[in-house]
VEXZALO-118091 format. One line per field, with one value per atom (N, C-alpha, C): residue in one letter; atom name; x, y, z. Coordinates in pm, whole numbers, plus 50000, padded with zeros to 5 digits. Layout:
BEGIN
resn	[a  ...] .
name	[CA  ...] .
east	[X  ...] .
north	[Y  ...] .
up	[Z  ...] .
***
This chain:
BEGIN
resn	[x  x  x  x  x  x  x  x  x  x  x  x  x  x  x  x  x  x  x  x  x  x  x  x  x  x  x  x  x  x  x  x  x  x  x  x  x  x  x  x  x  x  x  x  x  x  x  x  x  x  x  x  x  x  x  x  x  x  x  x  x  x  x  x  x  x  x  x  x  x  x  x  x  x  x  x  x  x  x  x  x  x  x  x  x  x  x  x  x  x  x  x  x  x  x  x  x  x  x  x  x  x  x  x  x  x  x  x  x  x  x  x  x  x  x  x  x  x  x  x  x  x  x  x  x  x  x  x  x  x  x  x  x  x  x  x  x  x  x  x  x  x  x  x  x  x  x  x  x  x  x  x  x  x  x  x  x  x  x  x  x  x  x  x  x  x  x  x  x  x  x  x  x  x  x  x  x  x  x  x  x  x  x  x  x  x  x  x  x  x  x  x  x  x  x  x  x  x  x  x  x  x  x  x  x  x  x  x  x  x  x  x  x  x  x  x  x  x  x  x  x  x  x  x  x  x  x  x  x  x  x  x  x  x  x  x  x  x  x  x  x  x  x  x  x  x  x  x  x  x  x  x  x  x  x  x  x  x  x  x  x  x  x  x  x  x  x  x  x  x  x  x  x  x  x  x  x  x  x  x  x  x  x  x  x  x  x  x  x  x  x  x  x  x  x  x  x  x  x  x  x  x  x  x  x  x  x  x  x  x  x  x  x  x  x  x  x  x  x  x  x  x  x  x  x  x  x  x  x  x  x  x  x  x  x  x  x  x  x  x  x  x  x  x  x  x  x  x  x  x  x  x  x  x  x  x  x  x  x  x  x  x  x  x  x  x  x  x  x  x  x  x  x  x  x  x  x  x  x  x  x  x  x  x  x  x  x  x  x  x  x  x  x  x  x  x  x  x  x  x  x  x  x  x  x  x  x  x  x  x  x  x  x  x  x  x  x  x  x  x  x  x  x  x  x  x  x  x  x  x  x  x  x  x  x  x  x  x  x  x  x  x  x  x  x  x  x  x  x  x  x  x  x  x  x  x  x  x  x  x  x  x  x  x  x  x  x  x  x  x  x  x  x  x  x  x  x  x  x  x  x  x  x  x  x  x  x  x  x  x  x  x  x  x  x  x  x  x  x  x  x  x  x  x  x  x  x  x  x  x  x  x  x  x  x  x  x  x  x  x  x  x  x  x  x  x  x  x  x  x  x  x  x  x  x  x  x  x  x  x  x  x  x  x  x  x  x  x  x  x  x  x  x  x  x  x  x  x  x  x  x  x  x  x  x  x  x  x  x  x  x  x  x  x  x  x  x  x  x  x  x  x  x  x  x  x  x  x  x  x  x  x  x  x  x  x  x  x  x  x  x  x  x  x  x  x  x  x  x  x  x  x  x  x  x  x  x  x  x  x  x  x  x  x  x  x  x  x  x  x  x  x  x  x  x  x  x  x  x  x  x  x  x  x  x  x  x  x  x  x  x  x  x  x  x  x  x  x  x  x  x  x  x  x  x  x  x  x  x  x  x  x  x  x  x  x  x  x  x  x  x  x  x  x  x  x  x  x  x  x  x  x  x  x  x  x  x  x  x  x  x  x  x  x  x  x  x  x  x  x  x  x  x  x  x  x  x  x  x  x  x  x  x  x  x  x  x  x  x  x  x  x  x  x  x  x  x  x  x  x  x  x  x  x  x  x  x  x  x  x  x  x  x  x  x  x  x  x  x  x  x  x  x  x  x  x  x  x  x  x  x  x  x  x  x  x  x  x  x  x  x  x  x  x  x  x  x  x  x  x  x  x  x  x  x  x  x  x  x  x  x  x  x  x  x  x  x  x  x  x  x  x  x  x  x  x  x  x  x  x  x  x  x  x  x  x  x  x  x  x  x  x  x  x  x  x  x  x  x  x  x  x  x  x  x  x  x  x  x  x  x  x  x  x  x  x  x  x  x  x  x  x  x  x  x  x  x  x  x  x  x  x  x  x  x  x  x  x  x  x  x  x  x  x  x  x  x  x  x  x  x  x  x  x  x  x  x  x  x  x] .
name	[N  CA  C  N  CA  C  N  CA  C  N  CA  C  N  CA  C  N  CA  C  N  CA  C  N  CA  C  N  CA  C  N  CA  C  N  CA  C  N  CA  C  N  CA  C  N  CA  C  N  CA  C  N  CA  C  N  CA  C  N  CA  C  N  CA  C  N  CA  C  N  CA  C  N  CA  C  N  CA  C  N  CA  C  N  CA  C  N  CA  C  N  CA  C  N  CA  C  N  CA  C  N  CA  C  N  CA  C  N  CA  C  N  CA  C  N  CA  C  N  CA  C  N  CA  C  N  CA  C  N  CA  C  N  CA  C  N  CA  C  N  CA  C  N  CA  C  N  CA  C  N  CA  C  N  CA  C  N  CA  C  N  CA  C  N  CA  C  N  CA  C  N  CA  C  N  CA  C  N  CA  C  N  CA  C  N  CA  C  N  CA  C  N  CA  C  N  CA  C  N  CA  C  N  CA  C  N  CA  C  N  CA  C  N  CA  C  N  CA  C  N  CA  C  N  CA  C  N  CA  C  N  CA  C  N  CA  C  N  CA  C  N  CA  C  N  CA  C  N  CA  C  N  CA  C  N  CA  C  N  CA  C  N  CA  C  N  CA  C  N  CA  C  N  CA  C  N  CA  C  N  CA  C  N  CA  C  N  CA  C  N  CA  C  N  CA  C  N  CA  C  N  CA  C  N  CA  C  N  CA  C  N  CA  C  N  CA  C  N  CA  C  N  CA  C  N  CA  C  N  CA  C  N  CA  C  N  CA  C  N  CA  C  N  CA  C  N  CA  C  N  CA  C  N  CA  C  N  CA  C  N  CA  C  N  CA  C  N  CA  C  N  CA  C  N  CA  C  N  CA  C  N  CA  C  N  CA  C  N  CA  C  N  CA  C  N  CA  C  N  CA  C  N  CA  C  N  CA  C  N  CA  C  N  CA  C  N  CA  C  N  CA  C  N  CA  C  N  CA  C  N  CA  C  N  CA  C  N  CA  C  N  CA  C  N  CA  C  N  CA  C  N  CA  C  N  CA  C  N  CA  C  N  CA  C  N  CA  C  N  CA  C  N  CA  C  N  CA  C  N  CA  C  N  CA  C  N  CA  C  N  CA  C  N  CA  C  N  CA  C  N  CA  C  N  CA  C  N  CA  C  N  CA  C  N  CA  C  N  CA  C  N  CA  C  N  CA  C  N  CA  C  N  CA  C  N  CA  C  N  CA  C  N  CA  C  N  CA  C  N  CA  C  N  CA  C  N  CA  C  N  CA  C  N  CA  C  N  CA  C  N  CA  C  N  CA  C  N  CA  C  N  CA  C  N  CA  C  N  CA  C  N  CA  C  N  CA  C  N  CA  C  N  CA  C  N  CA  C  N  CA  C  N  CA  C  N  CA  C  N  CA  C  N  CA  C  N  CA  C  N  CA  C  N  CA  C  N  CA  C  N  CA  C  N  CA  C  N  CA  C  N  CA  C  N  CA  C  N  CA  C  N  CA  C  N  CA  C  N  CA  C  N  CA  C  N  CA  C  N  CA  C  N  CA  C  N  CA  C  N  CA  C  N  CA  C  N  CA  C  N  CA  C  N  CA  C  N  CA  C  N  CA  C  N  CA  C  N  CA  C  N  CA  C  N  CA  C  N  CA  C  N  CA  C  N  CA  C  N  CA  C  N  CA  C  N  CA  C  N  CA  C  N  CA  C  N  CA  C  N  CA  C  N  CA  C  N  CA  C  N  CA  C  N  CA  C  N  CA  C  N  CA  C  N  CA  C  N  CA  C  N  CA  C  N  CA  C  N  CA  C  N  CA  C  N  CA  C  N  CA  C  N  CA  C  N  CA  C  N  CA  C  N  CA  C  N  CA  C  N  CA  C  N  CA  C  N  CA  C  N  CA  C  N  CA  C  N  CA  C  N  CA  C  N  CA  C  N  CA  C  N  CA  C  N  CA  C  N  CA  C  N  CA  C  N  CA  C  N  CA  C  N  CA  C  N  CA  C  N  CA  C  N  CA  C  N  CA  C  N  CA  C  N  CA  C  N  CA  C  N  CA  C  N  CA  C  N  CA  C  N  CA  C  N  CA  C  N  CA  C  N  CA  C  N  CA  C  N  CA  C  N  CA  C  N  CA  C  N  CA  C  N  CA  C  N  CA  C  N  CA  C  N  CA  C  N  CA  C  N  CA  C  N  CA  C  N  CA  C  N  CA  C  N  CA  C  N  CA  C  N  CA  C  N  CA  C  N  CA  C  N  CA  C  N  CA  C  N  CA  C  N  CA  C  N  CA  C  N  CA  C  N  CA  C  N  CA  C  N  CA  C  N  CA  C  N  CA  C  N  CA  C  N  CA  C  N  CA  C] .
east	[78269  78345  78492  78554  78683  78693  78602  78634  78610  78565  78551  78671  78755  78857  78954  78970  79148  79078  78935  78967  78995  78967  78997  79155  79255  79364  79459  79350  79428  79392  79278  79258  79364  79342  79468  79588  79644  79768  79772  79681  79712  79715  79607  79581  79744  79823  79962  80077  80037  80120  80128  79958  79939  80008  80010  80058  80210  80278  80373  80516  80394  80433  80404  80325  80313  80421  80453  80520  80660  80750  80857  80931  80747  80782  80731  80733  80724  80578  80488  80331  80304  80418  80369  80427  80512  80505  80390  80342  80278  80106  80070  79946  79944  80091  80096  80063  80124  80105  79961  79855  79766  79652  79715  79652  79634  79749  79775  79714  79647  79541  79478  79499  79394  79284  79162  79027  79005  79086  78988  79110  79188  79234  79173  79147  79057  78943  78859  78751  78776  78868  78923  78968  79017  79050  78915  78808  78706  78617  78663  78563  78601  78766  78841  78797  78760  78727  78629  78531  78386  78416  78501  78592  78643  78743  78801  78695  78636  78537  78444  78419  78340  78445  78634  78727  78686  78711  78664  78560  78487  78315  78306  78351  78351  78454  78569  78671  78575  78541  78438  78378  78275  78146  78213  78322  78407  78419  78467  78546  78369  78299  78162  78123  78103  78018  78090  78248  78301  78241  78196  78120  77986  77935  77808  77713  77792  77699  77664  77518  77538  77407  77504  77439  77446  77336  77352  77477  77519  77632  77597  77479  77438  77416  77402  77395  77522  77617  77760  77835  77824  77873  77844  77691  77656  77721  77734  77772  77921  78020  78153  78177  78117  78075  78103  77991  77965  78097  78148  78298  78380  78362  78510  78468  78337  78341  78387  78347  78377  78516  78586  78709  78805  78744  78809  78796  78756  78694  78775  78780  78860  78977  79056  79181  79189  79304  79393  79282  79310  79242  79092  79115  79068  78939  78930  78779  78681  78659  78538  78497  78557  78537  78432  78415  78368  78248  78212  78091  78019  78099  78017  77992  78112  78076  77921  77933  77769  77649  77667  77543  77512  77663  77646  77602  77621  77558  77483  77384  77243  77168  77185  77163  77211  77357  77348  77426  77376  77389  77542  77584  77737  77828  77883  77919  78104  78159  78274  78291  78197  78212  78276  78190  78177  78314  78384  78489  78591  78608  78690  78708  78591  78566  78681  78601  78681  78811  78883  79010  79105  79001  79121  79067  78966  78937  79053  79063  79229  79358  79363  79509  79547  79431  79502  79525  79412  79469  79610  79664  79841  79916  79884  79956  79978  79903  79877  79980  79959  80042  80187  80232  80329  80421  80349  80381  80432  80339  80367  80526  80482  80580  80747  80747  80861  80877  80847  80874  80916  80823  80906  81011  81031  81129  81265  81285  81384  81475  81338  81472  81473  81405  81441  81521  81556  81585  81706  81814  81954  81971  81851  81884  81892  81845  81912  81966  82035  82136  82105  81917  81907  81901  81902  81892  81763  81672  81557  81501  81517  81394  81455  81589  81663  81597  81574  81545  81406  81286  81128  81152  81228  81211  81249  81350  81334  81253  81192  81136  81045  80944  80839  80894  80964  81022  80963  81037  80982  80847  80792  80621  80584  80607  80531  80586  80668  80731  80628  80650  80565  80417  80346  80190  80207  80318  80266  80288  80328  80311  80240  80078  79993  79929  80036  80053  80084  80215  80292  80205  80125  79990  79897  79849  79725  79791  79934  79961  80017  80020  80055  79926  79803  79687  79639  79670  79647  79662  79779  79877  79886  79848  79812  79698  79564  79447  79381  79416  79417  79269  79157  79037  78941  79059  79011  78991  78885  78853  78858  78949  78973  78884  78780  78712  78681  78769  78758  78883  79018  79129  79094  78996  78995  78962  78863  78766  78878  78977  79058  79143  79103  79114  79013  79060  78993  78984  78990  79013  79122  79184  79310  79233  79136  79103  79013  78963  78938  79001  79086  79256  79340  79333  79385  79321  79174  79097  79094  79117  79094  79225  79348  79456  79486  79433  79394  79368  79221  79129  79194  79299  79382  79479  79554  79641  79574  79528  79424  79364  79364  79296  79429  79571  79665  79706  79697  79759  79622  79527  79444  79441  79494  79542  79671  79749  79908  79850  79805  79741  79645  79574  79491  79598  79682  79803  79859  79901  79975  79881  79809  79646  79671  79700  79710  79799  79908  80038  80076  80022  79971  79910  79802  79711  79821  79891  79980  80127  80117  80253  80340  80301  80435  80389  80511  80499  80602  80564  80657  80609  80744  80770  80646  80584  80467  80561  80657  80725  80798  80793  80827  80732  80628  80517  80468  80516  80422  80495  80653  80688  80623  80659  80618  80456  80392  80220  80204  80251  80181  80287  80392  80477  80394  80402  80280  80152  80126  79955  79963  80086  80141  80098  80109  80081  79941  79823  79710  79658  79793  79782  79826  79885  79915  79806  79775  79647  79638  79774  79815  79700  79665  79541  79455  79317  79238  79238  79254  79297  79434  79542  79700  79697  79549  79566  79722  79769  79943  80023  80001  80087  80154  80034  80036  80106  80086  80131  80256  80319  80483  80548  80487  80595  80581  80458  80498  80642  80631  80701  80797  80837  81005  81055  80975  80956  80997  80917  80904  81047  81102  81206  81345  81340  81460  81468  81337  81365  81356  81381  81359  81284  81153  81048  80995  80973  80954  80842  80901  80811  80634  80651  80492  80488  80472  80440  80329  80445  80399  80281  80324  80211  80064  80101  79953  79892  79969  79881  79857  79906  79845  79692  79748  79648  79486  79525  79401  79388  79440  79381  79264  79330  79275  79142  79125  79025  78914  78942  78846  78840  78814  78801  78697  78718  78687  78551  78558  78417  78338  78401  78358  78248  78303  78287  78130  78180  78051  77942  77938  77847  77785  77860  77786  77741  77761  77704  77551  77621  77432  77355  77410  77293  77236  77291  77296  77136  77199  77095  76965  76997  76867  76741  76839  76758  76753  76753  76805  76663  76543  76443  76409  76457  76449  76520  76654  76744  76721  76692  76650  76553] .
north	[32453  32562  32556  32436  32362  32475  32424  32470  32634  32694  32864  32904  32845  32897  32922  32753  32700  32806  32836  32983  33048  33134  33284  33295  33158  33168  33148  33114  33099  33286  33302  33452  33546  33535  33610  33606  33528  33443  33572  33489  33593  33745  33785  33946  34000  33884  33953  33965  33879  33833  33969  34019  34086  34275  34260  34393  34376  34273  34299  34313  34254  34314  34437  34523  34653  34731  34676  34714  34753  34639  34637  34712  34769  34921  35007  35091  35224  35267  35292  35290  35439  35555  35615  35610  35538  35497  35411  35295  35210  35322  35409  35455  35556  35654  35679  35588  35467  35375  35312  35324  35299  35445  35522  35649  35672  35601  35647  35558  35461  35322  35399  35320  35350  35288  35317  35266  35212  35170  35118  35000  34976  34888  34782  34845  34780  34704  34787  34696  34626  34622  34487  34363  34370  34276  34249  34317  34253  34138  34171  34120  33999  34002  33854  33747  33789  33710  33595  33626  33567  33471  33532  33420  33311  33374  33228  33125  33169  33063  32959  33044  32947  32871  32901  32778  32695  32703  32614  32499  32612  32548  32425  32448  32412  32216  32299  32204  32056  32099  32078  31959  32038  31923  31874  31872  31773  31632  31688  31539  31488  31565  31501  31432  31501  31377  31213  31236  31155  31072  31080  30973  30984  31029  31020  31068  31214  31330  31436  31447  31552  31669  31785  31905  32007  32146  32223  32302  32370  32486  32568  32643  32750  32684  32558  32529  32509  32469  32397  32540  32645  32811  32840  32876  32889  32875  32706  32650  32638  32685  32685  32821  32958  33056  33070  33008  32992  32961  32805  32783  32862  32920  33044  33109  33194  33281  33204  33099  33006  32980  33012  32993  33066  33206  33342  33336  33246  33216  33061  33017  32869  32858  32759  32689  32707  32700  32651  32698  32707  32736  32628  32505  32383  32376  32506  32490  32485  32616  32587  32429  32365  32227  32128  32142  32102  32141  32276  32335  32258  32263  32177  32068  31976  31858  31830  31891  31893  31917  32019  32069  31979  31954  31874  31733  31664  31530  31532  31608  31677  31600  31663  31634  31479  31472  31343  31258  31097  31048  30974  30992  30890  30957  30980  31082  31060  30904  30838  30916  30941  31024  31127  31243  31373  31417  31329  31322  31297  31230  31234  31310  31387  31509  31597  31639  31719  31726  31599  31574  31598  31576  31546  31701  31817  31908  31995  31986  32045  31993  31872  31785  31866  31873  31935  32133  32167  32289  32266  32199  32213  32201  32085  32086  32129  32249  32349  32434  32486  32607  32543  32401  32351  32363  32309  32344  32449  32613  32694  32793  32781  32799  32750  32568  32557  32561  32602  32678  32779  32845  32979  33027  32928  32971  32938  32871  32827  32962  33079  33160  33281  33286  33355  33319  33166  33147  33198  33207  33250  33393  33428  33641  33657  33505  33547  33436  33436  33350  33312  33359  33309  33188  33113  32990  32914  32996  32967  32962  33062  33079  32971  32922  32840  32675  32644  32583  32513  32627  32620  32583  32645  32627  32468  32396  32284  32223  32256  32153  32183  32292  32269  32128  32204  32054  31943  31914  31757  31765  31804  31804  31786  31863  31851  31720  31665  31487  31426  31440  31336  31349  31473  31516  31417  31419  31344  31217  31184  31002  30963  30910  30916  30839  30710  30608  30672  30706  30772  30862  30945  31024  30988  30816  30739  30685  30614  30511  30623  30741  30827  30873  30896  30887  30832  30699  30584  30564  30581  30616  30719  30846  30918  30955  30892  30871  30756  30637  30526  30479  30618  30581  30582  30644  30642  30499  30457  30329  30293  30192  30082  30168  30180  30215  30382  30429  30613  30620  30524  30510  30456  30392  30309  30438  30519  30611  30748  30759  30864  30859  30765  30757  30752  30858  30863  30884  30942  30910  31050  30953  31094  31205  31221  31309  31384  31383  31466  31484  31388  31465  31559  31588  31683  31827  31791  31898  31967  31917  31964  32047  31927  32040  32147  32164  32315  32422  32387  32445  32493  32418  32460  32556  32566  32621  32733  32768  32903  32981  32914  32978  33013  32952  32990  33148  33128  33192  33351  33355  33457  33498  33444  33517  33613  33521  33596  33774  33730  33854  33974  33895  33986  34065  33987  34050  34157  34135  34268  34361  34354  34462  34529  34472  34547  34598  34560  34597  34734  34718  34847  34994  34943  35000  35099  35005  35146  35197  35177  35251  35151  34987  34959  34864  34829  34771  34628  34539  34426  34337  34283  34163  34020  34044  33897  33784  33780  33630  33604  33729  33696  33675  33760  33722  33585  33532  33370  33279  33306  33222  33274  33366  33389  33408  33449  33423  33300  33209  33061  32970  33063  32945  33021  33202  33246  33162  33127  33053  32946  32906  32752  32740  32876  32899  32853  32862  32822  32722  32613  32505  32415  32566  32574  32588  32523  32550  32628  32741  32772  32919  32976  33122  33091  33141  33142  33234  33092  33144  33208  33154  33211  33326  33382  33528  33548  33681  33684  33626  33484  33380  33395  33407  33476  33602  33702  33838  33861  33784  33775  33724  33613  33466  33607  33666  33735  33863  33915  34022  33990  33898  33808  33777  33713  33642  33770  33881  34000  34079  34098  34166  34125  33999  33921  33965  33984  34027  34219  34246  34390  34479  34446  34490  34512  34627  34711  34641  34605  34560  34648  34756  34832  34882  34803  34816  34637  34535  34384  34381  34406  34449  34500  34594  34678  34639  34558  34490  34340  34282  34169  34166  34286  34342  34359  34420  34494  34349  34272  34131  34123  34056  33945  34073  34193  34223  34280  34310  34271  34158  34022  33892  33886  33922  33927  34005  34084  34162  34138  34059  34033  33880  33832  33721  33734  33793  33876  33912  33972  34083  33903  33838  33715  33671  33616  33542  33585  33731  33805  33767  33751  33785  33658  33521  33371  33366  33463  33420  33442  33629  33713  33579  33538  33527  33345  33252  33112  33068  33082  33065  33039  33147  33161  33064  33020  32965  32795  32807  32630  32536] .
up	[37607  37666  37627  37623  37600  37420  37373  37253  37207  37240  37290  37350  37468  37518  37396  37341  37238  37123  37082  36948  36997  37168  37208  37179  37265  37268  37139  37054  36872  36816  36866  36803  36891  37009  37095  37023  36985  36968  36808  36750  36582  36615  36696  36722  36773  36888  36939  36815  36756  36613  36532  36495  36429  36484  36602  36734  36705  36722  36703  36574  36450  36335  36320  36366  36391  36447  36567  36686  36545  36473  36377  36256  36223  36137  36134  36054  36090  36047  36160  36130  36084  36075  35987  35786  35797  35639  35614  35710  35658  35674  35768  35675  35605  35585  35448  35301  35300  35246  35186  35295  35314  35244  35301  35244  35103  35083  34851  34804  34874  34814  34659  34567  34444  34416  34445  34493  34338  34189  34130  34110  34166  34169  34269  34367  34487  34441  34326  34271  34175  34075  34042  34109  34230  34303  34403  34401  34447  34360  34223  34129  34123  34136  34142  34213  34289  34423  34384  34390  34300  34222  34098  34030  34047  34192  34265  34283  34381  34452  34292  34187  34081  34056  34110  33999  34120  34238  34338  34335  34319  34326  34240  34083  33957  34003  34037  34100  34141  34249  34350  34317  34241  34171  34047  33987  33907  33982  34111  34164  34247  34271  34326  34248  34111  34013  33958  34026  34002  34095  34202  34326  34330  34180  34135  34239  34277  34371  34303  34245  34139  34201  34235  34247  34144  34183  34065  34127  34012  34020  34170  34133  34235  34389  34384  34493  34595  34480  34574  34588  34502  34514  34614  34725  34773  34924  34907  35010  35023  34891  34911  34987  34937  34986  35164  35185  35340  35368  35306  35409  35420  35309  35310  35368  35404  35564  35662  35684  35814  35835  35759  35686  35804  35804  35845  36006  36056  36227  36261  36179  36239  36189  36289  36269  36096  36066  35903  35849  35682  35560  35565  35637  35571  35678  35755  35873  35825  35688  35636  35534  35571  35482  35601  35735  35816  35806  35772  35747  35663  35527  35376  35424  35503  35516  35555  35666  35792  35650  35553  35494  35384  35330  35235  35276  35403  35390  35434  35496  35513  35405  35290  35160  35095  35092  35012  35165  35219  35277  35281  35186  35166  35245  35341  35398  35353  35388  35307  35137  35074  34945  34972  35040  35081  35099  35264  35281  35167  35126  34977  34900  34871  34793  34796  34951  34988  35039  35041  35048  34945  34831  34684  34696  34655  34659  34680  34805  34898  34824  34796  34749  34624  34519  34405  34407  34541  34557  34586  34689  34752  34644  34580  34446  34368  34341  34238  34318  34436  34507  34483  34555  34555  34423  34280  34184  34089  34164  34051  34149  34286  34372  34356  34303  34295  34140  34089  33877  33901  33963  33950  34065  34136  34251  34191  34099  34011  33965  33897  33852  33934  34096  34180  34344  34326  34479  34444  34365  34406  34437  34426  34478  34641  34685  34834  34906  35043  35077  35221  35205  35348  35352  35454  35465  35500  35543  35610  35482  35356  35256  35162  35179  35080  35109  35258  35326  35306  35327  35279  35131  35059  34898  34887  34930  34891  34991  35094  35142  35053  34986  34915  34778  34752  34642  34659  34794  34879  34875  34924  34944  34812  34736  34573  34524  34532  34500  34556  34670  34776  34717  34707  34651  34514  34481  34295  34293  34403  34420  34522  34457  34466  34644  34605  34703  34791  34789  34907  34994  34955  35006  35088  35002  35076  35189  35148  35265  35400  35378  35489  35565  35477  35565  35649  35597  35665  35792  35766  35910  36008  35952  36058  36090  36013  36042  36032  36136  36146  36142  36202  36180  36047  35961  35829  35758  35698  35662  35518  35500  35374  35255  35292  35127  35166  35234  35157  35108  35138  35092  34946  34926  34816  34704  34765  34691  34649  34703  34646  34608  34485  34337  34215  34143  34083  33904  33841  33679  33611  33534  33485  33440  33365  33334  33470  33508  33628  33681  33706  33773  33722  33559  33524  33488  33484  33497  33627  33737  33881  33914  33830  33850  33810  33693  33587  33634  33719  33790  33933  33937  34069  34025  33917  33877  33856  33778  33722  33861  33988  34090  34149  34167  34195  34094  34003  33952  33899  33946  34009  34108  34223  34369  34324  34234  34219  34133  34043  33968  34115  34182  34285  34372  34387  34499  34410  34298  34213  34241  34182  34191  34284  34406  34542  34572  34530  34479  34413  34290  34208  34255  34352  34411  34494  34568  34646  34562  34473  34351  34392  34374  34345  34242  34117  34020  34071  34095  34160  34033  34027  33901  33934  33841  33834  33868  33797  33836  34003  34044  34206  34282  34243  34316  34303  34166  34149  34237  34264  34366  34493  34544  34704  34690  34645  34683  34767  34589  34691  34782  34841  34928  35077  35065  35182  35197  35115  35106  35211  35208  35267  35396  35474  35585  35613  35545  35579  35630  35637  35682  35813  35849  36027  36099  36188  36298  36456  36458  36533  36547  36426  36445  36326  36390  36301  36158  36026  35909  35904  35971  35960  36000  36084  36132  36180  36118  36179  36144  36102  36036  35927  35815  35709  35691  35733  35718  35748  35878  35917  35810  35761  35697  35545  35547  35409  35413  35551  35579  35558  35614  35583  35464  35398  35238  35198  35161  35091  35107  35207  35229  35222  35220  35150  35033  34915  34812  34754  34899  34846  34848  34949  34913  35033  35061  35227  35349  35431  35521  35557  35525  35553  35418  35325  35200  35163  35211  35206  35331  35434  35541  35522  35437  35391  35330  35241  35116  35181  35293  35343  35403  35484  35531  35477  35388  35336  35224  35196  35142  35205  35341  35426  35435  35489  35485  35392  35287  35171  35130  35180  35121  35284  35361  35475  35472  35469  35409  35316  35168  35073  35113  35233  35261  35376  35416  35510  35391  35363  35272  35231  35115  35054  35119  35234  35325  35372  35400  35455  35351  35193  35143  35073  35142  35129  35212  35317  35436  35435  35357  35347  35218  35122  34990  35045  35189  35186  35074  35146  35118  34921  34896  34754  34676  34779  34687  34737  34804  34841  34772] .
***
């Protein structure tokens, strides 16, 4: 019951979030806005999607076979699939990873692997965001003088230092997950070359969200510079890792409103297109899922 209440009051929490970015502008520009949508831009950025999840997936069973867990492709898709619906209902980006965990050691018993997996899984995603975020924030942080966005930009700095020294990472786990044991610390490490393949695979999925967002971008007549978007996409992304609404419900969409308009760029314009992200990935996510469920039989 305990745990039914803390989602109502995390979904409450995003839904007021989401009311009162509403409440801030002007809801008839923003469904004008909404109205001039160009529906084949829409299906390009659906197709993207799919994409993502195989750099994932792919990601995935790189660092599995490194702990000599070897599934097929279609199977770990499947099941990355699922998390990312599960994704859209729980705490932070990182809920649906609880899901795989449960299904995946169903299947293979090492469960200390699993966990690892999916630790480094996540690590070289941040790193990837962390990375392409502070490159290209280089030749856009001086266009503004806030302090808050001047602020996030180097703390991302810090974080991406800290992410690339490797130690510094484990011995902080350690420490704030004291029940974590000697040999899953031991186990996440693993070989340069899968380490640089995973980061690739992270980069390329970063830098296909940045492309999906233009799309959407496009979609309502605006042509916004690729290179601003490559900073602010993935410092917004960052948010996913707050556990305050399910999937940054609200989280996301404010921290973008803010971000966005420092540089120029209309609050029910960034809104709409957050918007209508989160819910075609949201739907997209639904729809796969039904049809995980309809065909389980076939695919098992």
């Amino acid at each position: 019951m305990s745990k039914k209440i803390t989602f109502l009051a995390k979904l409450s929490l995003g839904i007021i979030l989401i009311i009162f970015l509403l409440r801030q502008i002007d809801l008839s520009i923003l469904w004008q806005t909404l109205s001039s949508v160009k529906p084949a831009h829409l299906v390009l950025f659906l197709l993207l999607y799919p994409f993502s999840v195989w750099l994932s997936t792919t990601k995935w069973r790189l660092i599995l076979k490194h702990y000599s867990l070897d599934l097929s492709m279609a199977k770990l898709y499947r099941l990355y699939w699922l998390g990312s619906f599960y994704n859209n209902f729980l705490p932070t980006d990182f809920g649906g990873d609880v899901y795989k965990f449960f299904k995946l050691s169903k299947l293979k018993k090492n469960k200390t692997q699993i966990t690892s997996s999916l630790f480094l899984e996540r690590l070289f995603g941040l790193v990837a965001l962390l990375l392409v975020a502070c490159l290209t924030g280089i030749w856009f942080i001086s266009l503004t003088n806030n302090v808050w966005v001047i602020g996030i930009y180097l703390a991302s700095w810090l974080g991406l230092l800290v992410l690339l020294n490797h130690s510094i990472v484990l011995k902080s786990v350690a420490q704030i997950y004291p029940n974590i044991t000697k040999p899953l610390i031991d186990r996440l490490t693993i070989s340069n070359k899968i380490s640089q393949q995973s980061l690739v695979l992270s980069i390329v999925f970063v830098l296909q969200a940045i492309l999906a967002h233009w799309l959407l971008f496009l979609a309502f007549g605006v042509n916004i510079n690729l290179g601003l978007l490559s900073f602010l996409i993935p410092t917004i992304a960052l948010t996913g890792l707050l556990p305050f609404t399910p999937n940054a419900l609200g989280l996301r969409e404010g921290f973008g409103v803010f971000l966005f308009q420092e540089f120029g760029v209309s609050s029910e314009v960034t809104l709409a297109v957050l918007l209508l992200a989160r819910t075609l990935i949201l739907l997209e996510n639904i729809g796969g899922a039904f049809l995980i469920y309809c065909f389980r039989k076939t695919y098992s």
